[in-house]
N, C-alpha and C positions, 0 to 999 in steps of 0.2 A: 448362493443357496442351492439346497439339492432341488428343488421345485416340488416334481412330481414323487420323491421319494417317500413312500409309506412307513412312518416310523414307526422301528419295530423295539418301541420301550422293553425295557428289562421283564416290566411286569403287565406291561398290554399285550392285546389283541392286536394282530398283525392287521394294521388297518390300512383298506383301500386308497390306491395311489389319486392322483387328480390327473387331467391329462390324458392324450394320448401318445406314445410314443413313437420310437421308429418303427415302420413295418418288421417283423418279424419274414425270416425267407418261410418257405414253407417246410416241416421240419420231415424226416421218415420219420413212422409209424415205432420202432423200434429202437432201440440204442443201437443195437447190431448190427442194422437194417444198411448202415453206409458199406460193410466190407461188401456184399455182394450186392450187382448190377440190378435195380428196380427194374423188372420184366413193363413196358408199358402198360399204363393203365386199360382194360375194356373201355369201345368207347361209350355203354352204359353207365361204367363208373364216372366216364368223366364226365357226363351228361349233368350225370345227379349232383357232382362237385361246382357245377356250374347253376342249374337252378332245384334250386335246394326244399322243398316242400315244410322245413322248420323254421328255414329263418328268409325265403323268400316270398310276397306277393306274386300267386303264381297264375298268369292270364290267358288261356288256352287262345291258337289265330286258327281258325278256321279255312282252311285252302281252296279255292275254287276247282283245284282239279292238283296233281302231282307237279309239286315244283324244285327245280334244279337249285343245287347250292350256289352257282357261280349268278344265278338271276336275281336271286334275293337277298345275297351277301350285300352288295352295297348299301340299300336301304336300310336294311337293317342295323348295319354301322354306323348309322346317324343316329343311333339312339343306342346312347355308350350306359350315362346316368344322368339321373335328375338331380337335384341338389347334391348331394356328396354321396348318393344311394347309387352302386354298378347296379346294370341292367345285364342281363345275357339269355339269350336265346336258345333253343333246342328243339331238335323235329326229329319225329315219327318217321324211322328211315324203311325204305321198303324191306329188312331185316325183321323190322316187328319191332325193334329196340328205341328208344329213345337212346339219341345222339347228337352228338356239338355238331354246328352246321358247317361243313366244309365244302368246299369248289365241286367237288367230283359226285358228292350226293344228292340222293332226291328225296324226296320229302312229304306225305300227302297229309302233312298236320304240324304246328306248330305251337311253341309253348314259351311265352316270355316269363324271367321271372327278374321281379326288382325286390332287392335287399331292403326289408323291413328297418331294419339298424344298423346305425356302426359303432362307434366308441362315444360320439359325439351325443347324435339324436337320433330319433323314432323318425322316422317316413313318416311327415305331416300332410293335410291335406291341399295346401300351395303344389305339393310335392308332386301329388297325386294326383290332381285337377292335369298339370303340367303333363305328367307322364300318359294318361289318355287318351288326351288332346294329339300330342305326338305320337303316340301310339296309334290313335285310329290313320292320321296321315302316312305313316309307313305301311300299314296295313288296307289303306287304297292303293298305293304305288307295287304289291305285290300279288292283290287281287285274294287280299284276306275279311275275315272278318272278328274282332277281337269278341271275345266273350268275360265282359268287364266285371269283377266282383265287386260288390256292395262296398262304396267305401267307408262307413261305419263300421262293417267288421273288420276294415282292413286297420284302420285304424288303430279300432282294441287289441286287434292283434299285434300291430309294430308296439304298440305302447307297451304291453306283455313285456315283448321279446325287449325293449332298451329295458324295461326295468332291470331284468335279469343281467343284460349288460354290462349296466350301470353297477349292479351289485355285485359284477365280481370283474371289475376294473382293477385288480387288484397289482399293483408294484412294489417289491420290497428291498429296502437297501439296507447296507451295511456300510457303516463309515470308516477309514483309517486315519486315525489321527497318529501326525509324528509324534515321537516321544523326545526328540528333541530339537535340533533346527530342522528349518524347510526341505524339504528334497530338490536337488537341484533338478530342471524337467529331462535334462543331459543323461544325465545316470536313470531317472525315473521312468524314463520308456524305457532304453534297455533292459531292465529289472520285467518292466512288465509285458515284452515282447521274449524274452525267454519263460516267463511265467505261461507262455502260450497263446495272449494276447494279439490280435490283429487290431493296425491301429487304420483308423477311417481319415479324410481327406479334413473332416470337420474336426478334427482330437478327438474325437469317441474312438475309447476300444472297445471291442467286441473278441470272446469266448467265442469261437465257432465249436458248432456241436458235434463236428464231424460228416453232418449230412448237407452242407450247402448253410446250415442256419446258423441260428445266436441263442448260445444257451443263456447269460447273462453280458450285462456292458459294464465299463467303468468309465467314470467321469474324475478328471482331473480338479474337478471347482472354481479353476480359472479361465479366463479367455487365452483365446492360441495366441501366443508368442510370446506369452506370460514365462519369466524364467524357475521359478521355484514356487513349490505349493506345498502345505502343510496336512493337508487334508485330501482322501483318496474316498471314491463313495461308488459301490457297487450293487447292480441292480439287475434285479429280475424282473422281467415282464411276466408276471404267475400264467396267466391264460394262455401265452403262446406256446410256454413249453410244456410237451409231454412228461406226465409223470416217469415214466419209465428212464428218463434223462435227469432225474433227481438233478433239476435244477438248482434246488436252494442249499440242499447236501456239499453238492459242487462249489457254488458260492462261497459258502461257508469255509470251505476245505482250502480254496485258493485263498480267504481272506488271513487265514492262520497262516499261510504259507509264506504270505506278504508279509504281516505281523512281523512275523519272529526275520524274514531279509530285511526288511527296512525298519527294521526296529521303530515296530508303531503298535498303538493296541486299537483293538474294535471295540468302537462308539455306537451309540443308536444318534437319532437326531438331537438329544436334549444334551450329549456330550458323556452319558454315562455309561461305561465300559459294559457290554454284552458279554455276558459270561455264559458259560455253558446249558446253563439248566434256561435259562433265557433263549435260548438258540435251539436248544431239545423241544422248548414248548412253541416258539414258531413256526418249527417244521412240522409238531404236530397238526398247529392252525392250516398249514399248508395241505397236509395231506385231507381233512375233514374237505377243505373246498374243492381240490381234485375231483373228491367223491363225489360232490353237487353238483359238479359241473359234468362228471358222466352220470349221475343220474339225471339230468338232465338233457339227456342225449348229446350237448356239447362239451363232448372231452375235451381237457386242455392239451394244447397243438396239433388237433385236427385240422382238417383241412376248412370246417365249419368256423373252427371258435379262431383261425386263423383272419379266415374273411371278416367275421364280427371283430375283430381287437385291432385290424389292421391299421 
């Protein structure tokens, strides 16, 4: 089975995938963005990449006096995350900036923040209880004091943010079905390794995007070592990737491409041939949720809606 594939019927709504997927790498900002060298980030920018004021519980440590990054690094690395929720840290560097805490800096304020949601769940209150608890004992061992927000609001608030999550969990696949015998898998990687295809150590291929990422995957539908399959199912993770990478456009383009070399046609899940005006209106479904998702201040393949889909 496809599993997690969001059938995209002839005549439905591109509906949300189930599941989380592969991590997604992290993508550039632009399509273009890979020809020239990404200048490093400020380390303000990277601060705020790291605890994030929309989708993080953010817990200010109060410093007893100016402290060194190489004194408080280790403690601090004992509290990675709490249930499946990353935690990261950031201080007040004598710059005036907030900054990721490194060996050589000093510090005279601190800011934990833990990720309200992932794909999965909301940051519950086991979660939380947990992360306080822990948190106050790293913050005796450095001679802080946490200043703990209310966990009812924090609550409503992680619950907020997975709603949203949950609501644009979104995956879309495309099927190829042969049109006459199986593919043998011999010829069928090659086919799809000149198609552009990078194949994984698991049989997943992966689209790279040109910047390090994954613009869409393909799944074979058999287990590895399997010799011939008759059915080819290609999938988009909607949230990771940026609009501007016309992911499903892509998709779509390579799926015709496949088509017409291996003589197959594109299925939805129910088996019935995707035709054009079908594939115009799911990309217009595509573009509407883009919009939500920056309206929402989480653009799809930011560095935000990256950590959330991970």
């Amino acid at each position: 089975g496809t599993g997690a594939v969001a059938g995209a019927a002839a005549g439905s709504a591109a509906s949300a995938g189930a599941g989380a997927s592969d991590a997604a790498e992290p993508l550039a900002p632009l399509a273009g963005a890979a020809a020239a060298p990404a200048a490093a980030p400020a380390p303000s920018e990277a601060a705020e990449k790291l605890v994030d004021p929309l989708i993080d519980c953010m817990i200010p440590l109060k410093l007893d006096g100016a402290a060194r990054g190489d004194k408080i690094l280790p403690s601090l690395l004992k509290l990675r995350r709490v249930g499946n929720k990353p935690i990261h840290f950031v201080g007040l560097a004598v710059s005036g900036e907030w900054e990721p805490i490194v060996h050589g800096g000093v510090y005279t304020e601190l800011q934990a923040g833990v990720q309200m949601a992932t794909r999965t769940t909301a940051l519950n209150e086991l979660e939380y209880s947990e992360l306080v608890t822990r948190l106050r004992a790293v913050a005796d061992e450095i001679g802080a004091e946490p200043e703990v927000p209310d966990m009812i609001e924090v609550m409503s608030d992680a619950r907020t943010l997975h709603k949203f999550v949950a609501g644009h969990d979104a995956q879309l696949g495309v099927n190829l079905r042969s049109n006459g015998a199986a593919w043998a898998m011999t010829t069928l990687i090659g086919a799809l390794e000149n198609a552009g295809f990078d194949v994984g150590p698991s049989g997943r291929f992966a689209m790279p995007d040109g910047a390090g990422g994954v613009l869409f995957t393909l799944s074979t539908n058999v287990n590895l070592g399997a010799e011939t399959t008759d059915r080819l199912t290609l999938l988009l993770d909607v949230p990771c990737v940026a609009p501007a990478r016309d992911g499903f456009g892509a998709m779509v383009k390579c799926a015709k491409a496949l088509a017409l070399r291996l003589d197959a046609t594109i299925v939805d899940d129910f088996e019935q041939p995707l035709l054009d005006a079908a594939l115009d209106e799911i990309a217009g479904q595509v573009k509407d949720f883009y919009q939500e998702m920056e309206a929402a201040d989480i653009p799809a393949g930011s560095p935000r809606a990256l950590r959330l889909f991970s």
